[in-house]
C-alpha angles and dihedrals in degrees: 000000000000141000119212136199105228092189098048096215093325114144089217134018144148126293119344123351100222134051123197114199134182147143129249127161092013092295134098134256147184146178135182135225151195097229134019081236091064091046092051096051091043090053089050095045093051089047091070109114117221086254091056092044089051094047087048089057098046086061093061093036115121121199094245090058080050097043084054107054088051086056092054091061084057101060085091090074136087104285090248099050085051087052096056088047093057079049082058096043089048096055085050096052096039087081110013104025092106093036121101116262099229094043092076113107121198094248093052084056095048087052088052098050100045084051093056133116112255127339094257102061085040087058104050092035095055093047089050093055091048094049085057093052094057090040083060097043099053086053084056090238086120134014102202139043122214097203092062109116083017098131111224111245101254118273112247111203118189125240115262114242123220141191131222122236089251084052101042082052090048096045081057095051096054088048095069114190095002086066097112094056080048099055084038099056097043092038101038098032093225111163104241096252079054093059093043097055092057117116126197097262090055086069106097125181091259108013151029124241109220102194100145145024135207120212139174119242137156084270091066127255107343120209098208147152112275121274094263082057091234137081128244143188115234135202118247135194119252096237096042088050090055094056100047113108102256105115116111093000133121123247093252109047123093121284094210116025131182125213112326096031085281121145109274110274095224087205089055087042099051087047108047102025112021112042091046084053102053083045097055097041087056090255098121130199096004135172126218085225089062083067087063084059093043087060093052092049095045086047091042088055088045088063097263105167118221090268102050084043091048098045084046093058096039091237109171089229136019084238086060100059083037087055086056101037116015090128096058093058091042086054082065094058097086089046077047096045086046089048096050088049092052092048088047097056085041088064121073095181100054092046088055085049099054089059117218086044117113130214097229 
């Protein structure tokens, strides 16, 4: 690199005074400029490597800038999954948003996190902070995270709720026309978007065919795949099959519909004719989703094993629906255990095999 005087002590001359010239990538350059003090910055500044240009910027990195670039590798996701994120992003930002990013020290987290509204939000909120810090730091703008060997608050997970097959049956009752949504909820374990994204022509004699789902975002109401991103086909009972709406329609309309002949809005549902009629069966404060359980656990008593149960739910793994209900199949090992000893007095042969073991 070097600067030259084009005018070699001259007071005047043509064009700008002073040339800047250098070599990068194996060819020559050159700028000109008014004064020797221009050129100078400009070659300094030029000189930065792309290390020192990213450290420059994580000093001047806030935690919101941060928080936000960790939300845009979330717009992938369902619009209500990228809703509760923002939620995340929010509780984040309420107290470090204009903070620096690499002010924040470990014990000021752990403060923040105690402080904070409901496990459940602590919990996401601090993994998605996490989760910004080590986006930042594979991009070199930092080199440490502060929430690393910070223990996540414990998850709390509420209880499921399910039905029996007598309450199931009154739940039904109370619900009055809407009695068939009601037997294929709690039979089927459709979530209740799901449900309402049937049409006529995904009714089979034996199955549904969940291949949508509609949901509720700040977007408005979102037409989508189901959760688990793929379609299946699920097992319905007889009986339940034989109410739902189909006869005289056409394929594509609706199978439930709300006033107007509109697809059922699942909010107005659950207000004006789910929740009276909990309420009126004894069943108390109830949520459609608690029919999904009641499925499970009515599947799980007919004998369902942890993968039909699984394929009927949608679950992405057979760990997920044991994760959710592992105790209810333990409940059938003493049923299993009887069984076993029935089959193995059944069996002659084996008994003669076991050896000490009679006949009688």
């Amino acid at each position: 690199m070097s600067i030259h005087d084009r005018w070699k002590g001259a007071r005047t001359g043509s064009g700008k005074r002073w040339e800047l010239r250098w070599r990068s990538g194996g060819y020559s350059h050159k700028r000109r400029f008014d004064t020797r003090a221009a050129a100078e910055a400009f070659d300094a500044r030029r000189r930065v490597t792309p290390e020192q240009k990213l450290a420059r910027e994580g000093r001047t990195l806030t935690v919101a800038q941060m928080m936000s670039t960790w939300l845009d590798t979330k717009m992938d996701m369902r619009p209500g999954t990228i809703d509760a994120r923002r939620v995340d992003c929010r509780e984040v930002n309420v107290t470090f948003g204009d903070s620096l990013a690499m002010s924040l020290v470990p014990s000021e987290i752990r403060r923040w996190a105690a402080r904070q509204r409901g496990s459940s939000l602590r919990r996401r909120s601090l993994i998605a902070l996490r989760a910004a810090y080590q986006i930042a730091i594979s991009d070199g703008l930092l080199t440490k995270n502060p929430c690393d060997g910070i223990p996540l608050p414990k998850e709390t997970t509420k209880e499921p709720r399910y039905l029996t097959w007598v309450e199931l049956g009154r739940l039904a009752e109370e619900s009055g026309e809407w009695a068939p949504l009601i037997w294929l909820l709690g039979t089927a374990g459709l979530r209740i978007g799901e449900a309402i994204g049937l049409q006529v022509g995904d009714v089979g004699d034996s199955r549904v065919r969940v291949k949508r789902t509609v949901s509720h975002s700040s977007q408005g109401v979102v037409e989508g795949p189901p959760k688990s991103g793929k379609g299946r086909g699920v097992p319905v009972p007889g009986f339940v099959l034989a109410q739902l709406p189909t006869t005289n329609r056409a394929r594509t309309e609706w199978l439930f519909v709300g006033g107007h002949g509109a697809r059922l809005d699942a909010h107005n549902w659950r207000t004006r004719v789910f929740k009276p009629a909990a309420v009126a069966a004894g069943l108390g404060d109830l949520h459609p989703h608690s029919l999904r359980h009641t499925a499970a656990s009515l599947a799980i008593q007919a004998g369902a094993d942890v993968l039909a149960v699984q394929h009927m739910l949608g679950h992405s793994s057979a760990s997920t629906t044991l994760g959710i209900y592992s105790h209810l199949f333990d409940e059938r090992l003493d049923s299993v255990a009887e069984k076993m000893s029935e089959a193995a007095r059944e069996s002659r042969v084996y008994l003669r095999e076991v050896g000490g073991l009679t006949n009688g």
